[in-house]
N, C-alpha and C positions, 0 to 999 in steps of 0.2 A: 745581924750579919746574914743571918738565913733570909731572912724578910729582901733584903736588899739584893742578894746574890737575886731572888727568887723574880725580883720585879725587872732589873737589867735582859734575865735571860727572854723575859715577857717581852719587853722591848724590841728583841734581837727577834721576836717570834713574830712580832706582829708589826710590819709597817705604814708606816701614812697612810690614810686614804687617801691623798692626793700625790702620793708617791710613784711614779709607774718604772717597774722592776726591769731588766731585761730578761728573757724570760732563761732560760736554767739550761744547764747543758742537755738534760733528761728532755726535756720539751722540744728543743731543736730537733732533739734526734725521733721524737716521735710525730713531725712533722712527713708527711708519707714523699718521699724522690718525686714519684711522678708528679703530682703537681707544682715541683721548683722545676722539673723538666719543662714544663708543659709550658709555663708561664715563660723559660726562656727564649723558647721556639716560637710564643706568642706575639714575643717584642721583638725579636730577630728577623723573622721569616715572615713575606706579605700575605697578608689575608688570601686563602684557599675558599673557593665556594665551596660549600658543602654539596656529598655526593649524591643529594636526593635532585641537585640541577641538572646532573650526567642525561637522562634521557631526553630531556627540553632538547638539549644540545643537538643531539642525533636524529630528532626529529626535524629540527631546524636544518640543517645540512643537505644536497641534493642528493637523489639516491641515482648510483653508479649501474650499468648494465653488467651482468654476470659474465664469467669468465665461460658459460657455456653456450652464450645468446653469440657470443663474438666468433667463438669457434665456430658454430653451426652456419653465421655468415661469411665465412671463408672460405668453408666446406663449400657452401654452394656458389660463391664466384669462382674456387678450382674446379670444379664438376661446368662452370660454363665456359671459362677458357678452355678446358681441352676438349669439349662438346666443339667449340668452334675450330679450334687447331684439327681436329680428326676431320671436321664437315669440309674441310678446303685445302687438307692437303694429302695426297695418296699417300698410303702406306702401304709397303710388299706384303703379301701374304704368304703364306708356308707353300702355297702350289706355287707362286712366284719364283722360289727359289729353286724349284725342279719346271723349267720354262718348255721341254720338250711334253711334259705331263698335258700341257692345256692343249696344243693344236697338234697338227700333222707331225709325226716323225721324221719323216721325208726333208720337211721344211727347217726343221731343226738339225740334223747332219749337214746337208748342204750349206746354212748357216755359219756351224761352229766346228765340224767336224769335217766334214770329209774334205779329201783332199786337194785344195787348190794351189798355187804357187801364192805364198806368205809376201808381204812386203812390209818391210824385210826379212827374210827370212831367220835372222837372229832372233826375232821375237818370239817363232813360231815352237813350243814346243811337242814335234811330230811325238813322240815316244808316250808325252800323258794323252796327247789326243787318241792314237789308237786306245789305249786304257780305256779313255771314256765311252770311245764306236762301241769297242769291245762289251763292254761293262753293262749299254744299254742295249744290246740283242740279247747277251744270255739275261739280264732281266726280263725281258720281256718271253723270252721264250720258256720261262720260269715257270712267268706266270699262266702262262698257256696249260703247264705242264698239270700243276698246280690245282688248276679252274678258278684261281681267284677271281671274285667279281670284276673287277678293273682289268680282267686280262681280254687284248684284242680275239678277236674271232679267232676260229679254230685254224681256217682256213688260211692263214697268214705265219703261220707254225714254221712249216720250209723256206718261204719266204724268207725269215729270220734268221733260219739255220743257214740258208744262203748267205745273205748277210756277213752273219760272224764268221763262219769259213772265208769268205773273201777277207776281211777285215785280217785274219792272221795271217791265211797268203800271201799279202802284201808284207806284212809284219815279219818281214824276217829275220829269223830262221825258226819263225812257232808254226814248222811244218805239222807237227804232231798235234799241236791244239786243231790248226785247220783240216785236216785229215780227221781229229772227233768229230767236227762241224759236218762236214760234208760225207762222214758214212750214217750218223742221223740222216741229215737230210734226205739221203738216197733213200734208208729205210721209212721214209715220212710220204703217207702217200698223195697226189696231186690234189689240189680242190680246186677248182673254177672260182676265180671272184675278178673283180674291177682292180686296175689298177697292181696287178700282181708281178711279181718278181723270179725270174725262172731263166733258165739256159736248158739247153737238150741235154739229154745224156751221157749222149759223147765227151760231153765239155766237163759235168760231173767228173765220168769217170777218168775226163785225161786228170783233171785236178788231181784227184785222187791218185793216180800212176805218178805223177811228179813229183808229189810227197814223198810218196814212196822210196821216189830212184832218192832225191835227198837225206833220207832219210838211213838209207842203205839197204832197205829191202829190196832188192832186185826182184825175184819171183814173185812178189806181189804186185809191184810196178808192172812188170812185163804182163802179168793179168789182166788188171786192167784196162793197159794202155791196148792189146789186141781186141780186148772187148770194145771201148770205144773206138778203134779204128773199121772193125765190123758192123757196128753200129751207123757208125759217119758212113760206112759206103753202100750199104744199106738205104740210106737216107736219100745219099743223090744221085739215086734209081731215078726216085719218083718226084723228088724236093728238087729245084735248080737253084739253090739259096748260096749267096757268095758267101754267108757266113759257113754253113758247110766244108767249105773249100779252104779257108783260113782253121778251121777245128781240124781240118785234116791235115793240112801242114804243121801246126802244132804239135798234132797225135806223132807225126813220121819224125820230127826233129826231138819229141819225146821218147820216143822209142829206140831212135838211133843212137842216143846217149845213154839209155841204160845198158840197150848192148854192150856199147862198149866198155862199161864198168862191169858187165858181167862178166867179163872177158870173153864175148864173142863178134869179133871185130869183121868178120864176113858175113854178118848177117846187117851189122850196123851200116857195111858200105852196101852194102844191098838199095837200104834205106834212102843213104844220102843218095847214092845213083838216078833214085824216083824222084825225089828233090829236085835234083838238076834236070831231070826230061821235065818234070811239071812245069819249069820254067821258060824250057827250052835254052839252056845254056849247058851246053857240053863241059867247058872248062871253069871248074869249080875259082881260079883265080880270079875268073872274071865277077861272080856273084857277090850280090849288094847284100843278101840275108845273111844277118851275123849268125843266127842261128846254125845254118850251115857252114858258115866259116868256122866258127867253135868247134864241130862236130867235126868237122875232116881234122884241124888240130888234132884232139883228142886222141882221133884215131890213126896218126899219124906217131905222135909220142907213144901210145900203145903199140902198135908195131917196133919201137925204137926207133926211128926215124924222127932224131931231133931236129934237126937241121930245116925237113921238109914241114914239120909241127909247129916250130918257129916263124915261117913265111904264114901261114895262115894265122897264128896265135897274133903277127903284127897288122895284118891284114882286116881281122875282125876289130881288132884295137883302132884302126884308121876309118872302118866305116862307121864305128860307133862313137868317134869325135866328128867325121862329117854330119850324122844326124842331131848329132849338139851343137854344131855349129848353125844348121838350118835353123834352130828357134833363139839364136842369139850367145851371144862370144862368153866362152866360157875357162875360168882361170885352173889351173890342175891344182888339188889340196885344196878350192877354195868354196864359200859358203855354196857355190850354185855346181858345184861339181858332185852332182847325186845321181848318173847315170846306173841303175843298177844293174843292166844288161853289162854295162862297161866290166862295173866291178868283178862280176860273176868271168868275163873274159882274162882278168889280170889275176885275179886271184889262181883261175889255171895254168897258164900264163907263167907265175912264180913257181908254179910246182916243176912245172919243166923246166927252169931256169935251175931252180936246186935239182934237179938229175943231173944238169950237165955241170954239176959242181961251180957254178954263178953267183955265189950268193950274195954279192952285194947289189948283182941286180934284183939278182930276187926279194930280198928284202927291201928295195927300195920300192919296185913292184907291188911288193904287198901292203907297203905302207898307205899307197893310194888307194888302192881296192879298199882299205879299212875305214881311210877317209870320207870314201863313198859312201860308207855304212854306216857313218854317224853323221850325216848331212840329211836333213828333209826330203822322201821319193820327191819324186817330182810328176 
């Protein structure tokens, strides 16, 4: 029984040679993953060159220009288009745009500034133009001040001072700017050069007196206006200049109006009296010079004598529409209505209208006078 148990289990132990087993659970599992991996992806997946052919490849292939070769020829075809766009076609430069800097001054005011009759004159804005006149004497007389390199000769100083004083003269009411201008100037003394710019002294000083009477200085006015009337007669001793004679009837019609805001009205008609002999015209009704018609006004309402201040206040008002009408027809309140001798007449004009307790003339009066004041001199 042992014999037999012992030879079955032999049996059990040891198989056929020609037997083949499948192989045991323990055997599967020590068969290693990756190589059932490997083998699946073998049969699945198409054949991959191996990676030692990768460089063959790249050699093979054509070689592409760098991203700095391409830049650098762009660089220089933009470096030759705008070589060629600058060679053909002007560009303004920094002096360009200050245009008076490159040539004449002279040539440049008459240009853009000074003052000519605008067409039309809605375009024309008078008020930045003086700014600019203005703007470019005291620069330059700055620069005189100064000694910058760029500044014109010395000699040219008053000249300039000239200038600007005129430029606010006109500029009314910057009597006070023009009055700083031209008490420099007087203090600035002559230089002889080419091409220079000057009036006599008289003319200075009557400037100066008229600032003044507007200004409300009477005693300083009255100074100087006696001083350049001394002076003017002084002059045409020995000078037979018509200019002379026009400074002098300026100086008497300046003086005769400060008078009578001084309140001395007998020395004013004194004045206008010499007025009228210069002219030879006895009766002041008959005289074509607004000047003098203003002036008896005045001096008419300062005595109180409305009535009579009124016929001359309408009088100077009617000579001074005839002389706008000699240079062509003129609408009242409208763009070409810029007489300022007018204005200067109506604006007095209204004050005597408000004495005699008028006021809706007078404020109708003064409306126009203001209109005048904001329309372009002429």
């Amino acid at each position: 029984m042992a014999d037999q148990t012992d030879t079955s289990e032999a049996e059990n132990k040891s198989p056929a040679v020609g037997d083949v087993d499948p192989p045991s659970s323990k055997e599967a599992e020590a068969v290693p993953a990756e190589s059932v991996g490997s083998a699946e992806k073998t049969a699945s997946a198409p054949q991959v060159e191996p990676a030692q052919s990768a460089p063959a490849s790249e050699e093979a292939a054509p070689k592409r220009p760098s991203n700095i070769v391409i830049g650098l020829c762009l660089a220089v075809i933009g470096v030759f288009i705008v070589a060629v766009i600058t060679l053909f076609t002007p560009t303004p430069t920094r002096d360009q745009d200050i245009p008076y800097l490159l040539g004449p001054i002279e040539k440049q005011l008459d240009a853009h500034v000074r003052y000519k009759r605008p067409s039309p004159l809605e375009q024309k804005d008078w008020r930045n133009d003086f700014v600019v006149e203005q703007n470019i004497w005291t620069n330059e007389v700055s620069k005189i001040i100064l000694g910058r390199p760029d500044a014109k000769p010395i000699e040219f100083k008053r000249d300039y001072l000239l200038y600007l004083g005129d430029s606010y003269f006109k500029d009314e009411p910057k009597f006070a700017e023009a009055k700083a201008a031209y008490l420099t100037a007087n203090a600035t003394p002559r230089i002889a050069h080419a091409n220079g710019y000057d009036y006599g002294d008289d003319e200075l000083w009557r400037r100066l007196g008229y600032c003044d009477t507007r200004l409300g200085f009477y005693g300083e006015a009255e100074n100087w206006l006696k001083k350049a009337l001394k002076f003017n007669e002084e002059a045409a001793k020995t000078n037979h200049d018509v200019s002379l004679k026009g400074t002098h009837s300026r100086i008497l019609d300046n003086l005769a109006e400060n008078y009578i805001r001084m309140g001395q009205p007998k020395k004013a008609e004194e004045l206008i009296q010499q007025r009228l002999r210069d002219m030879s015209q006895p009766d002041p009704k008959q005289c074509v010079e607004v000047p003098v018609l203003l002036n008896y006004a005045l001096l008419k309402e300062r005595e109180g004598d409305l009535r009579t201040s009124e016929v001359f206040y309408k009088l100077a008002i009617t000579q001074c529409e005839k002389d706008d009408a000699a240079k062509g027809p003129v609408v009242p309140q409208s763009i070409n209505d810029n007489n300022r001798t007018l204005a200067r007449v109506l604006m007095n004009y209204s004050h005597m209208l408000r004495l005699a307790h008028r006021n809706d003339e007078a404020i109708a009066t003064m409306t126009r006078a203001l209109c005048i004041y904001d329309n372009p001199p002429s």
